[in-house]
N, C-alpha and C positions, 0 to 999 in steps of 0.2 A: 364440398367440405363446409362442416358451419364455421359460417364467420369470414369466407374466405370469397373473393373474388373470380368468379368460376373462368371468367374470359384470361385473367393472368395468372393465374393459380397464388395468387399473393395474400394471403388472409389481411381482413382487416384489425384484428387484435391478436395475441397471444394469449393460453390464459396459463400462468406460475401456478403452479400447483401445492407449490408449500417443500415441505419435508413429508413425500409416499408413506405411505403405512404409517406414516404418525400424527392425522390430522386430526384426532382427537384429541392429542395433548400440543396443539399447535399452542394455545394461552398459557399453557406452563412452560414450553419451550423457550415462549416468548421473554419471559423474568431476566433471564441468565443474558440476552441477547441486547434489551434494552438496559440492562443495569450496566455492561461493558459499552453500550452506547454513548450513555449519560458520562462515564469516564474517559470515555474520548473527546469528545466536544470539550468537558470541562477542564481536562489534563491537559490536551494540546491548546485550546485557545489560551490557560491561562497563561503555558508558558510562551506564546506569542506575545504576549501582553507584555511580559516581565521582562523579554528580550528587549523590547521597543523603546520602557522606560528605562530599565537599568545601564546605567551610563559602561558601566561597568562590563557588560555583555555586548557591547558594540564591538564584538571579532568576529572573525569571518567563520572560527565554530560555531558559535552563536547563530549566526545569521543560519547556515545550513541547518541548523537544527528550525530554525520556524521555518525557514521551506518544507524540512523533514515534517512537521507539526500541520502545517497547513494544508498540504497534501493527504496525509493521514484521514483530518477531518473531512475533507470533500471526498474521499473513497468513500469511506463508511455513510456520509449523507447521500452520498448516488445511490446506495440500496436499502441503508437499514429503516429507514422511516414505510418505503413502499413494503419491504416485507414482514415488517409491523402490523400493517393495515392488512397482510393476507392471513398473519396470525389472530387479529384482534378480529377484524372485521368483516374475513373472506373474499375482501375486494382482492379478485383474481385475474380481474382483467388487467389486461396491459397494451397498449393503441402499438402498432406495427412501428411504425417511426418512433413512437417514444422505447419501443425494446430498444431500436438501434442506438436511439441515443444514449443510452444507460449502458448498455454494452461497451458504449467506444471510448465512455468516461471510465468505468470500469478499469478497462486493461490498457487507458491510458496513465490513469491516476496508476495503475497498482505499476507499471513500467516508469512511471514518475517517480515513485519512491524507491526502487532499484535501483535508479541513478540519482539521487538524491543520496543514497548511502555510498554508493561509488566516490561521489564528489568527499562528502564527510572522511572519505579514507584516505584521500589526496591532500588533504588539510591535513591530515595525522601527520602524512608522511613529509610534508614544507618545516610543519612545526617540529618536528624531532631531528630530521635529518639536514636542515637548513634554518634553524632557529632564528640567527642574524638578519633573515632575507626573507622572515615569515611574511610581516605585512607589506614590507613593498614585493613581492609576490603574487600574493593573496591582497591586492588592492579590491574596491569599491566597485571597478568597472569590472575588474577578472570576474568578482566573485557574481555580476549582471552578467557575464557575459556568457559564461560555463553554466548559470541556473537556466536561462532563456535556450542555451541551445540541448540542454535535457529537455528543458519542455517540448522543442521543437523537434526532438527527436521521436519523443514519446506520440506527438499530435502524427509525425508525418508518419509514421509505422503504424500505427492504429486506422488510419481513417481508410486505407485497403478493406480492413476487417468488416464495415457498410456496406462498400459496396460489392463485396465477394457474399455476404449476405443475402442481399436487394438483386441480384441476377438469379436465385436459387427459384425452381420452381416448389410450390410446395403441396403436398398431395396426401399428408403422413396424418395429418389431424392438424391442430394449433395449442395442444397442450402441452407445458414444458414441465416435467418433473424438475420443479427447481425453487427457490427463492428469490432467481433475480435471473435477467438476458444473459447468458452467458455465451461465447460463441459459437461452441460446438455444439452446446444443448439446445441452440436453435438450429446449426446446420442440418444436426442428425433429423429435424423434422422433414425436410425437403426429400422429395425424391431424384434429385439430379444427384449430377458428381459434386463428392465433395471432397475428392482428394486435393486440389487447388488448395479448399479450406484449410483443410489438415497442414499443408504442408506448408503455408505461407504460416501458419500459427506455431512453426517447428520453425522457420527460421525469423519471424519478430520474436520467439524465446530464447536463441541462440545471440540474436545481434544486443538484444537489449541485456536479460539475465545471462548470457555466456560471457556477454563482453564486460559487463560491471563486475561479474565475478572474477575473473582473471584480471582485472583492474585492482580490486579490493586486496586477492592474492601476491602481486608483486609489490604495492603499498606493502603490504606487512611484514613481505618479504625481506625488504631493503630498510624496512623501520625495526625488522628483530635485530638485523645484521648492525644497525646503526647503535641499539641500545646495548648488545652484548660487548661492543669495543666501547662505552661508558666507562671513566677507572673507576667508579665508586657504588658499591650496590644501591648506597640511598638515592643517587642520580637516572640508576635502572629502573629502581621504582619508581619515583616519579615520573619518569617517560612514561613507563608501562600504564599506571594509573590514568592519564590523559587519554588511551585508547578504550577503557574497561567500558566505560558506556556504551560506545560505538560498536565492541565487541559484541556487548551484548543486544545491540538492537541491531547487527547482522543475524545471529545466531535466530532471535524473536521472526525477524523476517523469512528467512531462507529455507530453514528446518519446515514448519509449515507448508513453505513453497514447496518445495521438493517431495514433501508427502504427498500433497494434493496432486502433484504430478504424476507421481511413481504409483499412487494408488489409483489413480484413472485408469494409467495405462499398461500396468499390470496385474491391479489386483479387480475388475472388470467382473469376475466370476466370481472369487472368493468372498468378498467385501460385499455388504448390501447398501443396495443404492441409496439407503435413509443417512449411510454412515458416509460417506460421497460427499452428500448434502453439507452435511453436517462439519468435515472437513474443508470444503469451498469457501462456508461460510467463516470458520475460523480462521481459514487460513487470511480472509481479508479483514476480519477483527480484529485478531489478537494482535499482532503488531502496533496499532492505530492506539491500542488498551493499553497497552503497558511501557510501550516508548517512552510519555511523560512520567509515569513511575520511577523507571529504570533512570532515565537521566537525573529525576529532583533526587532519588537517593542516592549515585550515586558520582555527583559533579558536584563540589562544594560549592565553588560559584553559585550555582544556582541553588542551593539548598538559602546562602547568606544572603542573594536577592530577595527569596519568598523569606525571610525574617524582616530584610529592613524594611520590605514593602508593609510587612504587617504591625511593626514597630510606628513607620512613619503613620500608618492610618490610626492607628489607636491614640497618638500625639495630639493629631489634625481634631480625634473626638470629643480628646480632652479638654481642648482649646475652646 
């Protein structure tokens, strides 16, 4: 096989192929991909920023939203720059180790943000249904203690997916119809078994997305049930409105998620594999794209942070 180590059948590179049938408009593809780029990096880092100074945003929603923020950006920096450079450049190679490691940052970082919104719904539901006992709840340490063991959950479920990898013989070629390592679209290259693959990748989606789901689920459950016995509708509303962000950077997240699933593993025959692509890749942008939108419009807090920030600097130039 070229490229590939004949004594362990382990290729020394992969090569990304892009989006199939559409490499000639790989550089007009490319527009739409880095424009929603440039709006993640600059949307989440700024609102990192604005959390850190705003005296005012030092709550534990806050805090979870730059976890939310920070996570978002390191997804989209694990692939978008390298499949930039397949779009711009044709640099199609990718070194065997660095697939894996892109891979395990990948569906760590994208199972980091699962529970990163899992937690954001736990907050909902302290703050509404336990108002009194928000912040000694939701203390300083909780809120280190509950982020560190998402990550540790996300790191130790993930790092199987290496070496379930790394034991595959491979005999198929080294080319991935893809944009970035994913993990099946590298298994499917291997001639071993890969039902192991498949099925350890059916339950880290069950323990991480099944369990934050049914988390998120009983959070809203006991938060509808908490605001409908409210005696005033304007007190219903304002509950209600403290969730609408989160709402809707569930709905940004999971909708996507759940396409890209159901259309892998249903629609296989009907769907062409460009439009595959093309969903994979949305489905880890577009959330990352519009979360800082969706929050600055729609959390006054932070709408009056990004004023006084821009107030105080105009002050400082006038001065």
């Amino acid at each position: 096989m070229h490229g590939a180590n004949s004594s362990s059948l382990t290729p020394r590179y992969f090569i990304l192929n892009g989006i199939p049938e559409l490499e000639a408009l790989h550089t007009w593809i490319s527009l739409p991909f880095r424009f929603m780029y440039i709006i993640t990096v600059l949307g989440n880092c700024g609102l990192i920023y604005l959390i850190s100074h705003e005296e005012a945003l030092h709550r534990p929603m806050y805090y979870f939203l730059a976890l939310l923020s920070l996570t978002d950006v390191s997804v989209c920096t694990s692939f978008v720059p390298n499949m930039l450079c397949i779009f711009w450049f044709n640099l199609k190679e990718i070194d065997f180790d660095a697939c894996l490691v892109q891979m395990f940052f990948i569906h760590m970082l994208t199972g980091m943000e699962s529970g990163v919104l899992m937690l954001m719904a736990l907050d909902r539901y302290v703050a509404i249904c336990y108002p009194l006992r928000y912040s000694t709840i939701l203390t300083n340490m909780v809120i280190t203690k509950v982020g560190f063991a998402t990550f540790s959950r996300s790191v130790l479920l993930m790092i199987p997916f290496t070496f379930l990898i790394r034991r595959l013989p491979y005999c198929k070629g080294n080319l991935i119809h893809h944009t970035y390592c994913d993990h099946m679209s590298v298994a499917k290259l291997s001639c071993g078994n890969i039902k192991i693959n498949a099925i350890y990748g059916l339950i880290a989606a069950i323990l991480i997305g099944g369990f934050d789901m049914f988390c998120i689920f009983m959070s809203y459950t006991m938060i509808i049930r908490a605001v409908v016995n409210l005696p005033s509708s304007d007190a219903r509303h304002k509950a209600f409105s403290t969730c609408t962000s989160h709402i809707c950077a569930i709905v940004i997240t999971y909708v996507p998620a759940f396409f890209n699933f159901f259309t892998h593993r249903f629609g296989g025959r009907t769907i062409p594999h460009h439009v595959h692509i093309f969903i994979a890749n949305l489905y880890l942008l577009l959330p990352p794209t519009l979360n800082p939108i969706v929050y600055g419009v729609k959390t006054k807090q932070i709408r009056e942070g990004v004023i006084k920030l821009f107030l105080e600097r105009n002050i400082l130039r006038m001065s």
